[in-house]
Every structure is written in structure tokens, then in C-alpha cells.
C-alpha positions in Angstrom: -62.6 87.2 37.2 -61.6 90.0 39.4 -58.4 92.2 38.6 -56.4 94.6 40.1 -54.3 96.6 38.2 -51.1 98.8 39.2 -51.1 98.3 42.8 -48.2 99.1 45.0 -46.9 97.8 48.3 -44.2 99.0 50.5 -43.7 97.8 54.0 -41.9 95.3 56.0 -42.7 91.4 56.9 -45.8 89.6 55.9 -46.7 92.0 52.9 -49.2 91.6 50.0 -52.5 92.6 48.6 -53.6 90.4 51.7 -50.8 90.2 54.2 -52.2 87.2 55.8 -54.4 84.4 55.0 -55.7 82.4 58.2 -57.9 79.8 57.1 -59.7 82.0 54.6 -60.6 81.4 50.5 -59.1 83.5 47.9 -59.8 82.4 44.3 -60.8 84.3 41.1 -58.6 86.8 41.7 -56.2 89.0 39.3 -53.0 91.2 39.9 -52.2 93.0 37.0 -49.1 94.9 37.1 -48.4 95.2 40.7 -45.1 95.8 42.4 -44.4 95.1 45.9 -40.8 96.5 47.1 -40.6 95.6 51.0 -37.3 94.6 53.2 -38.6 92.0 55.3 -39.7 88.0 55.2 -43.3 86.6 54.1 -43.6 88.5 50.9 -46.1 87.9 47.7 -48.0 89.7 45.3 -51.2 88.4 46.3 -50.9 86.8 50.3 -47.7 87.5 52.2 -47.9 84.5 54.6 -50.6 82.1 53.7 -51.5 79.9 57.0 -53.8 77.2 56.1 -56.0 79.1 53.7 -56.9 78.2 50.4 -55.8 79.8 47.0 -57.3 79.2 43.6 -57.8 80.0 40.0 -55.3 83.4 40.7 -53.2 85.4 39.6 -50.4 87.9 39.9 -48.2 89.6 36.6 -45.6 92.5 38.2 -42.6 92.6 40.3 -42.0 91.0 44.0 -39.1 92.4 46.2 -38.1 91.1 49.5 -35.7 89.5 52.1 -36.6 85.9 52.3 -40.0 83.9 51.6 -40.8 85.8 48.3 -42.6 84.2 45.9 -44.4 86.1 43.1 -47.8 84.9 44.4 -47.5 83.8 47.9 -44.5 84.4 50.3 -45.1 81.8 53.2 -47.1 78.9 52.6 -48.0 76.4 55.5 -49.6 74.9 58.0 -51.5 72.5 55.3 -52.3 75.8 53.1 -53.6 75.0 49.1 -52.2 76.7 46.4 -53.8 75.3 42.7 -54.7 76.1 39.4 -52.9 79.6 40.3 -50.5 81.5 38.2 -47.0 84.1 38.7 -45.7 85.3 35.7 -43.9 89.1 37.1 -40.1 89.0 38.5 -39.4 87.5 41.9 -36.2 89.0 44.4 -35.3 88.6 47.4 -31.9 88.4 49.6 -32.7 86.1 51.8 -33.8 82.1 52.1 -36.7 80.7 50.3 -36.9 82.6 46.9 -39.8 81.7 43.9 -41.1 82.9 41.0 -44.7 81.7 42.7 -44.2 80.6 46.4 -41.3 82.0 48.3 -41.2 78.4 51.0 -43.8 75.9 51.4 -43.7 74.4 54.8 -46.1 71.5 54.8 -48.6 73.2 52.4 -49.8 71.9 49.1 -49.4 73.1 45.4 -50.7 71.9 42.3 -51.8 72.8 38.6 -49.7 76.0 39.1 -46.6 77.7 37.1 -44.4 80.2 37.1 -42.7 82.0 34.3 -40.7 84.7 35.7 -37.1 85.7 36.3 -35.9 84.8 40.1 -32.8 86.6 41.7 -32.3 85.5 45.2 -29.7 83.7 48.1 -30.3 80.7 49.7 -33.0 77.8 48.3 -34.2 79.8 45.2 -36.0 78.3 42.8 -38.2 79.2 39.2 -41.6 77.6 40.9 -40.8 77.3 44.8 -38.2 78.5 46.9 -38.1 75.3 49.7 -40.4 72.7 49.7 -40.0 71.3 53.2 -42.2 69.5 56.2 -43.9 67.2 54.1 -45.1 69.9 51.9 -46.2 68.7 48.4 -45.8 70.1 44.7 -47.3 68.5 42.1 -48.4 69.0 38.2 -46.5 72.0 37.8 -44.1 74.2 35.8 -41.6 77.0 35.8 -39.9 78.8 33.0 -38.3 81.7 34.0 -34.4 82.6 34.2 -33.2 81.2 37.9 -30.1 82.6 39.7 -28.5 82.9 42.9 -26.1 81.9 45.4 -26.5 78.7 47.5 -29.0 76.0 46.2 -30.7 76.9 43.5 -32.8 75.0 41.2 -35.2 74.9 37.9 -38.1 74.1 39.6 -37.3 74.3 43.7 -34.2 75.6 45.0 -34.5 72.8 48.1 -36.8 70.0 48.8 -36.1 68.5 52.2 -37.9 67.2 55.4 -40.6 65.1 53.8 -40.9 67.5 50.6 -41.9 65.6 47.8 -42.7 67.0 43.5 -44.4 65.4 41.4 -45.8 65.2 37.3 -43.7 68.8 37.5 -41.2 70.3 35.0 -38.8 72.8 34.2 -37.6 74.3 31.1 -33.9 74.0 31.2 -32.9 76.5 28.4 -35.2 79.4 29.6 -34.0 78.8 33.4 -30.4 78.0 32.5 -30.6 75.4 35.5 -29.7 71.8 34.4 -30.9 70.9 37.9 -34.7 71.0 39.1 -33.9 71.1 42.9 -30.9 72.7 44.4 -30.6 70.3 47.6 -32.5 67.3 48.7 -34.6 64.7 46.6 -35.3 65.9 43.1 -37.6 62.7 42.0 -40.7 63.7 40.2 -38.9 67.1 39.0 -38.6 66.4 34.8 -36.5 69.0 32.8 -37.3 69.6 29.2 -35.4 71.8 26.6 -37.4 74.0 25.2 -37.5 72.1 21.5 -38.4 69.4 24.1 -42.0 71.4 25.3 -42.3 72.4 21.8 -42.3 68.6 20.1 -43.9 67.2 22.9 -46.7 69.4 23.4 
């Protein structure tokens, strides 16, 4: 039930309230607010490169700038890292690869109950929850709502799923991301779009 409110980050690579997570447990944690402007890779509002730590019941509201693996909440996350029950609802940029409104590129980590609902702006895999999903890394029972655009593959829910990546029980809303596709490249099975009437009706 922590929160921290207004912070701001400037710097390079591996940038966030915690530029890397080795192992370690974050969880209960709120950003409120916060804006990290950087020009490097590994960027997130709360962990910059997460490397087999564990994330929970967090948070983070403001804006994330970057070059590549940006997410709103986590830049980098791998190495069998856990995201869950975790939230990004602030703006996500970057101009690089691997570019979400909560994980930036998840390489062989797993997320689930998590969602996004911020705008993403990026090149490369860019997508409203993940970036690319890739090395056997797994979403699952998850959402994004937020405005997605971009050059190269982009997608509703992950811009690329690749390598062993697999989604599932996740959605997107396609009217409020203006993507009729979930995943920009690779296997989009277990990626469901829904209008937004559709999440409405259906609850």
C-alpha cells in the first residue's frame, strides 16, 4: 500500500525507481505520477531490467520515455522473472525495439493478471500490454486498452510473440487501441479482441 508520488528519472540504460531487479521481491508498491525521460534500453517506471525477480500487486500511473525495452512498469523482463496482479496506466515511448504500455520485452519471463491502459508510441514490436514476448516467455489473463502506434509490428496486445512466446485468457480493446490485430508478428492464439460495446455487454 506504498506510493510514490511525482518522482523523476533521467539517465541512460537500465533506468527506473529500481534500475535492476536480481532475484529480489517487489510487491505493494505505488508510482503515482512519475516520469522517467531517459535515451537508452531497459526502461520502466518501476524496474528497468527485471532479471528473475518477482513483481506483484504494483503499480505505476505517469509517463515512460526511452530507446528500446520500455514498458510503463518494467523495461526488460527475463530470465524466468514474474510479473502479476500488477498495473501501468501512464504513457509509454520509446524509439527503439520492444515497446509496452507495461513491459517493454519479456524474454522468457512470466506475466499474468496484469493490464495496461495507456497510450504507446514506439518502432519495432510495440504493443498496448508487451512489447515482444519471446524465449518461451508467457502472458496470460491480461488486458490492454490504450491507443497503440508505431512503425514495424505492432499489435493490441503484443507487438511480437516469437521463439516459444505464447498468450493466453488475454484481450484487447480494439476501438480504444485502434489495432484490429492483437500481435504484430508471430502466433497470436490466445490474444481475443473485443470492441468496446463488446467489454461493456459482456462484462
Amino acid at each position: 500500500g506504498n506510493t510514490i508520488s511525482n518522482l523523476t528519472i533521467t539517465g541512460g540504460s537500465n533506468v527506473g525507481l529500481f534500475s535492476q531487479l536480481n532475484g529480489g521481491t517487489i510487491r505493494d508498491v505505488g508510482l503515482v505520477n512519475e516520469s522517467v525521460t531517459v535515451t537508452g534500453n531497459g526502461v520502466g517506471g518501476l524496474v528497468g531490467s527485471n532479471y528473475g525477480g518477482t513483481i506483484s500487486a504494483s503499480y505505476a500511473t505517469g509517463r515512460v520515455s526511452g530507446k528500446g525495452e520500455v514498458g510503463g512498469l518494467v523495461g526488460f523482463n527475463g530470465n524466468k522473472a514474474v510479473i502479476s496482479a500488477s498495473s501501468a496506466t501512464g504513457s509509454v515511448t520509446g524509439t527503439g525495439n520492444g515497446v509496452g504500455g507495461l513491459v517493454g520485452s519479456n524474454f522468457g519471463g512470466t506475466i499474468s493478471a496484469v493490464y495496461a491502459t495507456g497510450s504507446v508510441t514506439g518502432q519495432g514490436d510495440v504493443g498496448g500490454l508487451v512489447g515482444f514476448n519471446a524465449n518461451n516467455g508467457t502472458i496470460s489473463a491480461s488486458y490492454a486498452t490504450g491507443s497503440v502506434t508505431g512503425g514495424g509490428y505492432v499489435g493490441g496486445l503484443v507487438g511480437g510473440n516469437t521463439n516459444g512466446g505464447t498468450i493466453s485468457a488475454s484481450y484487447w480493446d480494439t476501438t480504444t487501441t485502434e489495432q484490429t490485430n492483437g500481435v504484430g508478428s508471430g502466433s497470436s492464439s490466445g490474444a481475443t479482441g473485443l470492441s468496446t460495446i463488446d467489454w461493456l455487454t459482456q462484462g
